[in-house]
Structure formats: structure tokens, C-alpha cells
C-alpha positions, 0 to 999 in steps of 0.5 A, spaced: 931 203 513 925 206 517 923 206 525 916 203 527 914 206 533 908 201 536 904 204 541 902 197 546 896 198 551 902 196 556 904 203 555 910 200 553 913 203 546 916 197 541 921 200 537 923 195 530 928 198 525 926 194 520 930 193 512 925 190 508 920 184 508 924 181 515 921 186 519 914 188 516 913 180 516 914 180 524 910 186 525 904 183 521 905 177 525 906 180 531 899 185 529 896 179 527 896 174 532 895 180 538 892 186 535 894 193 538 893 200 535 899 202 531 902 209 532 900 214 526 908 215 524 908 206 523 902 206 520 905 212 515 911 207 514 907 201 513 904 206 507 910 208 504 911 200 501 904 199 499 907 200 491 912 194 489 913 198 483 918 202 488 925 201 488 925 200 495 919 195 496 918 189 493 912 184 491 912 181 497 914 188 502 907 191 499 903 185 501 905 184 508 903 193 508 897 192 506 896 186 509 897 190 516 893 196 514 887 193 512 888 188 519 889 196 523 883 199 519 878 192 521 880 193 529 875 192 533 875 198 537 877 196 545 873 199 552 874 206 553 879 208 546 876 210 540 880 207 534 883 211 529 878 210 523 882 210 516 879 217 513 882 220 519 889 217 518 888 221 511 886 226 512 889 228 518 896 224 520 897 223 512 894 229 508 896 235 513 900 233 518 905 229 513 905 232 505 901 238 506 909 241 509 912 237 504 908 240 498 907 248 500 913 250 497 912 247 490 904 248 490 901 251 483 899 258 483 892 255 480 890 253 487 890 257 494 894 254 500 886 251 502 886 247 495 880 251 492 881 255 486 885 262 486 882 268 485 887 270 481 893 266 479 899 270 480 906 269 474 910 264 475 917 266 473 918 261 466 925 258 469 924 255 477 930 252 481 929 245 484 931 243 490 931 239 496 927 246 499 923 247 494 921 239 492 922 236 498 917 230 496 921 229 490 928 229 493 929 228 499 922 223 501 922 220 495 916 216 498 911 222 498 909 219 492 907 213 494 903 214 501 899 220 497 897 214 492 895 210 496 891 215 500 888 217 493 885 210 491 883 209 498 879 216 499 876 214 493 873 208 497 872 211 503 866 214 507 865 219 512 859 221 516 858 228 517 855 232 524 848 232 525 848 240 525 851 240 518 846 235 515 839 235 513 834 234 519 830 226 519 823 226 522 824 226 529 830 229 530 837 231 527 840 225 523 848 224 521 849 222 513 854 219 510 857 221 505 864 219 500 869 222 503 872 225 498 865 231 497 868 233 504 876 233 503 877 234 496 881 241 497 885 237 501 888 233 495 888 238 490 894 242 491 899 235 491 894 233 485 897 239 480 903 239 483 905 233 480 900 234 473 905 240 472 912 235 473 915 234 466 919 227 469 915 222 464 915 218 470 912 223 475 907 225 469 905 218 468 904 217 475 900 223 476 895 221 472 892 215 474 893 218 481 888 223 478 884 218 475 882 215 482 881 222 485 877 224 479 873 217 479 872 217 487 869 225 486 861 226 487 859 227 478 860 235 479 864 237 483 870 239 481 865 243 476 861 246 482 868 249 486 871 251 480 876 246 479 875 242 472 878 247 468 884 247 472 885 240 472 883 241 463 889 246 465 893 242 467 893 235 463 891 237 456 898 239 455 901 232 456 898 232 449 903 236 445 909 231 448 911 228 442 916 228 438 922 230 436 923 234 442 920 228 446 923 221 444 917 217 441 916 212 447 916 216 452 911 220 448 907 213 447 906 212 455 905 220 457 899 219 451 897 213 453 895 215 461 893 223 458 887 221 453 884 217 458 885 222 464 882 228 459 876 222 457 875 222 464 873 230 465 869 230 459 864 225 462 866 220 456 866 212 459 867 205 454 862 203 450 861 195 448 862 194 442 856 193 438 852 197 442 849 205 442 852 210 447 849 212 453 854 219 455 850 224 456 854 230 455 854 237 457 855 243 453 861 244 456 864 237 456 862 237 448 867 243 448 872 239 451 871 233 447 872 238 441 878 240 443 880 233 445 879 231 438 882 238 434 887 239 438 889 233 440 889 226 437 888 230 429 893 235 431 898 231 434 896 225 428 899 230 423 905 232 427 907 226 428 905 221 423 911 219 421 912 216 428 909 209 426 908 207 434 904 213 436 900 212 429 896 206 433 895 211 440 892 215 435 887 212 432 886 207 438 884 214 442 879 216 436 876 210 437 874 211 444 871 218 442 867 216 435 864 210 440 863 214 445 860 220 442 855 216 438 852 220 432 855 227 435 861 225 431 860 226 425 861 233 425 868 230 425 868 225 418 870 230 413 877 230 418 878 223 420 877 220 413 882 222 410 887 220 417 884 212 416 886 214 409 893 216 408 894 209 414 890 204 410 892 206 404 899 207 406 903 201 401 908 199 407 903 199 413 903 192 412 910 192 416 906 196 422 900 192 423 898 194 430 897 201 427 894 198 421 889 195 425 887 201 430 886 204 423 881 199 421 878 198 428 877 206 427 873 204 420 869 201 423 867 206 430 865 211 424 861 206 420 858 203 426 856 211 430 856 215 423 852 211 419 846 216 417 852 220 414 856 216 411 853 214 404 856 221 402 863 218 403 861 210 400 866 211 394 872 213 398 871 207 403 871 203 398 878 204 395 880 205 402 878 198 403 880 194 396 887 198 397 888 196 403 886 189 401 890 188 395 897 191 400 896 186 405 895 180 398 902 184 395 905 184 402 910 177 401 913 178 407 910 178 415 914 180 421 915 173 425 918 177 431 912 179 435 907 174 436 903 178 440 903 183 433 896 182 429 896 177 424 895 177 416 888 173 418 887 177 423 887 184 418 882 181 413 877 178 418 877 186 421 876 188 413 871 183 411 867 185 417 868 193 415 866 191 408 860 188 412 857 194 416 858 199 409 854 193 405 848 194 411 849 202 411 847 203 404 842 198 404 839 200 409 840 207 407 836 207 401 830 202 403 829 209 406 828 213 400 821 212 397 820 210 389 828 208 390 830 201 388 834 198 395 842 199 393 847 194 394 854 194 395 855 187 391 851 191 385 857 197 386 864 193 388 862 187 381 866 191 376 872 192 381 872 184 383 871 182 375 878 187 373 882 184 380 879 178 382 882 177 389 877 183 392 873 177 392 873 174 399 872 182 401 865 181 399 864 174 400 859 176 405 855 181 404 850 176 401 849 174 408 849 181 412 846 186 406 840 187 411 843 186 418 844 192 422 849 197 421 851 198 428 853 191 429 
């Protein structure tokens, strides 16, 4: 139950004690209909129901919210009133009047009050009480949470525009600039962003990166690294990688991964690329650091601690996928290392009755064979048996789960297997076109004794014929 305080240019106060989507509609309509500025608290309740994932909100409530903050922000401004612009909602009414006090108490010593990077980073004692004092925004205004996230993702989008005296003087005269409001306030955001990084709720923790991944987004490319931060953020995420099991549930462990890689991704400059199509990341020295420790100790470590847990079997290769594709031929430093992990998963005799973490490991075949080509006919041999075995385990398999429909399909796996069977045969033509005074190889000359002793490899091959001169990438 909250209290709307509506400030109407009759000077009248309009007060609404509203529960749920009754009063919102009302308010919305009555805005609407007759438009008139809002109080900041009003609109500080209106933001605490933008995210119907809440307990206390619904769909509807968190449309009706949004719909009334977007009808507020689109003002006109009246004769004689400047009007209250969304970035200094943010920035004033939300980010420092009303979850600065909330969060003081419970900020990380990686930051100083101002949210730049400390000097000097004072020991925590390992053991801290939570409490209604020191975590207010946890406990006592559990709706903190969601007006900083719709504070994020809205800075993320918004602009500002910066004094003459500050920017750069234009031909005949000062000239204002508008720049992404998030370059002028980001220490504004910093402090509550890591505090909530830190949280060890899964829930929180899940949270906070996707928060973090709209302020990361809607940040100028180098900044975080300019002030000194993106080590900090590093801090602060990568050890969400090491929750994993048996100290962490499995699923739990499977949702906290699925939100971390991507967030880690994000700091290291690593954006998605197409399937069938070259990387285009340019990387630093210092993102190729970070990448290497993404894959070492991250996604292999957490592989061969975890491995008997099929679930997180298919986060891994599925997050190695995404890296191998998009380091291009900078990853194959790594295939001495990953070849033996898609292996053990495809060769592996019950990996029928897993077929999502099956296909994530053919798929990551097939990232390696598709980046890592130039390098791959030192490993032709052991790509072969990982393909026949893995074929000849799904022709053995006599029983498929038919619970899942959603769960890849015995077509399904052979499709991708042909297909991997397809780029290895374009490797190893292309590959030897390449040496002179050498007849081109194919891999129909390599597999024909293995089809003759076990006939039913012969579909895995039966394209190559038609894609011995296609390009390995494709």
C-alpha cells in the first residue's frame, strides 16, 4: 500500500492511497486525460511497479506504471514551470535522494562513497550481520531493487546535455553537447551496482547481472577501463563462475552461470557472431587476458569439476561455443584443451539420454572446426572417432525420451553430425590443395575402410561428395 502525493497546478495536493492495479488505473487515467506534473515521491511509487516479476505487482500494474511514467516524461513543459526531465529524476530524486541512504551502509570497500575506485581497499571481516540497518533495501524497502533497475535500463537510453563552459568551443561561440548520460553519472550507479554483485541470494545474484548488463551496455566503450573500474566489475563477477556443485544445488548453479558468462563476455568486448560468419571482436591485450581466464578457469575448470552434472554439461559447452566463435582463430591455442572435453561428452555411451548437453557438444565441434581450421588436420584422426562413435551411440540407442518435447530429437543429432562430418571433409581438402606437388586428400579416401567394417557410418558420409570443395567456415 503505498501514498501518491500529486502535486495539481491548483496547488491543491491530491492524495491516493491506492492497492494494486485499482489505483494506478485511476491515476494513469486521470494524468492522461489531464496532464499534470507528478511529485517525485509519486513518481518513486509508480517505479516501484514497473517489474511484474514482483510479488506485489502484476502484469497489468507494471503496464499501467510504465504507461504513466512515459506519459510524464512526454510533457509538454507549461508557461513559466520547467518540467522534471527523466535524467534528473535519476539521477537526483532516485539515485541520490532515495537509494544513495538506503545503500551506504552495505557498500563494498572496492568503491569510495563518490562510486570511484578506492585508493586503497580497507579488509572486510570475512563474517558480516545482515540486518534491517545495514541492508535496508533488502529487508526493510525490498522495492529498492526494482526503481534501480528501471533506473539503469532507462540511463542506459537517456541523454544529457552538458554546460557550455564544460564542452568544447563550436565556431562562433560556446556550443552545449549531448552526451550518454550514463559518461557524466556513472559513479553514480557504481556503489549499488557491486553491492548487489556481492549478494550471495541467487536470486539477487541473477538480478544484479542483468542490471549489469544494461549499465555496462549503455556505458561509452572504455570508460570503466579509463576510471579504473573494469577490474573492479572483473572482481566482482567472476566469482559466480565457482558456484557450482555440491556446495551449490545444480540448478541453482545452472541459472547463476547462464546470467555470469554473459555478464564476463560483456567486459571482455566479446559480442555474438552469426553462424557461418567470421568474427569481427577486435580485442585488447587486456580483454584477451580476461578471455583466457573466462576459458581456464572458468568454463574448463568449472567443466571438469562439474561434469557428472549433466545439466551444467550444456551451459559449458554452450558458453565455449560462444567464445571459440567469437575469438575466431585466436582460439586455437585452446584445442589441445577442448578437444578431449567434446570427447569425453560425445563419445560418452549414455549421452543419448541427455541430448541437450549432446548437441551443445556437437555444436561446439563444430565452433572449433569452423574458427580453428588451419590447425585442425593435426587432430583429423581423433574427430573421426569422436564423430563414428558418437554415430554408432545414437544408432545403439533403442529408446528416446519422449517427456521433453522441447529436447533435441534423434534426427535432430544426426543432422548436426553429418553437418560437422561435412566442414572436417572441406578442411582436409582445402587444407592439402594447399601443399604443392601433393595429391588433394579426401575424407571419403580416409573413412572408406571404416564404412566397409560398419556399414551404418555410411549416412554420416554420404555428403561429402557434394561439399568436399565448400568452404570450412560454412
Amino acid at each position: 500500500m503505498l501514498t501518491l502525493v500529486l502535486d495539481a497546478d491548483s496547488a491543491a495536493q491530491i492524495q491516493f492511497l491506492f492497492k494494486g492495479e485499482l489505483g494506478l488505473s485511476i491515476l494513469c487515467t486521470l494524468t492522461t486525460r489531464h496532464p499534470f506534473p507528478l511529485s517525485p515521491s509519486a513518481l518513486l511509487s509508480a517505479v516501484a511497479y514497473t517489474n511484474p516479476q514482483d510479488p506485489w505487482t502484476s502484469d497489468a500494474a507494471a503496464d499501467i506504471s510504465r504507461h504513466l511514467l512515459e506519459s510524464q516524461f512526454a510533457q509538454e513543459p507549461a508557461s513559466g514551470k520547467k518540467p522534471l526531465s527523466k535524467a534528473e529524476f535519476i539521477t537526483d530524486s532516485l539515485l541520490t535522494q532515495h537509494l544513495r541512504p538506503l545503500f551506504s551502509k552495505s557498500r563494498p570497500a572496492t568503491v569510495n562513497p563518490s562510486g570511484r575506485k578506492a585508493a586503497f581497499v580497507e579488509e572486510q571481516p570475512s563474517t558480516v550481520l545482515e540486518d534491517r540497518a545495514t541492508k535496508p533495501w533488502k529487508y526493510a524497502h525490498v522495492y529498492a531493487v526494482t526503481v534501480f533497475e528501471w533506473a539503469v535500463t532507462n540511463a542506459a537510453n537517456s541523454t544529457t546535455t552538458t554546460s557550455p563552459s564544460s564542452s568544447k568551443q563550436a565556431p562562433g561561440g560556446d556550443a552545449a553537447a549531448v552526451v550518454p548520460l550514463l559518461s557524466k553519472t556513472w559513479h553514480l550507479f557504481t556503489p549499488v551496482i557491486l553491492t548487489l554483485l556481492d549478494e550471495s541470494e541467487t536470486a539477487l545474484k541473477i538480478r544484479a547481472m542483468g542490471i549489469f548488463g544494461a549499465f555496462w551496455s549503455g556505458c561509452p566503450p572504455g570508460l570503466m577501463d579509463q576510471v579504473g573500474l573494469a577490474s573492479v566489475f572483473e572482481d566482482a563477477v567472476f566469482p559466480a563462475v565457482h558456484f557450482l556443485p555440491n556446495i551449490t544445488p545444480e540448478d541453482e548453479s545452472r541459472r547463476i552461470l547462464d546470467a555470469a558468462y554473459p555478464a564476463l563476455f560483456q567486459l571482455a568486448g566479446l559480442t555474438a557472431v552469426p553462424e557461418g560468419e567470421e568474427s569481427t571482436n577486435v580485442l585488447t591485450n587486456p580483454q584477451r587476458k580476461l578471455l583466457d581466464r573466462i576459458i581456464r578457469e572458468g568454463i574448463l575448470r568449472g567443466y571438469f569439476h562439474a561434469k557428472n552434472h549433466i545439466q551444467l554439461t550444456a551451459v559449458f559447452c554452450d558458453k565455449l561455443s560462444y567464445a571459440v566463435n567469437g575469438m575466431g582463430i585466436l582460439s586455437v591455442k585452446y584445442l589441445k584443451d577442448i578437444l578431449p572435453m567434446i570427447s569425453e561428452i560425445m563419445t560418452n555411451p549414455f549421452g543419448t539420454k541427455h541430448t541437450p548437453s549432446l548437441l551443445a557438444s556437437i555444436h561446439l565441434l563444430q565452433a572449433v572446426l569452423r574458427c580453428c581450421w588451419p590447425r585442425i588436420l593435426g587432430y583429423q584422426n581423433e574427430i573421426i572417432r569422436i564423430l563414428t562413435v558418437c554415430w554408432l551411440n545414437i544408432a545403439d540407442e533403442d529408446t528416446w525420451s519422449t517427456s521433453d518435447n522441447t529436447a533435441p530429437k534423434k534426427e535432430d543429432l544426426e543432422a548436426q553430425l553429418t553437418k560437422a562430418a561435412a566442414m572436417l571433409s572441406s578442411i582436409i581438402h582445402n587444407n592439402s590443395q594447399q601443399e604443392q606437388d601433393q595429391p588433394a586428400i579426401l575424407l571419403d579416401d580416409l573413412v572408406s575402410p571404416l564404412i566397409k567394417k560398419e556399414p551404418l557410418l555410411a549416412p554420416l558420409f554420404t555428403s561429402l561428395h557434394h561439399n568436399s570443395t565448400s568452404s570450412p567456415v560454412n
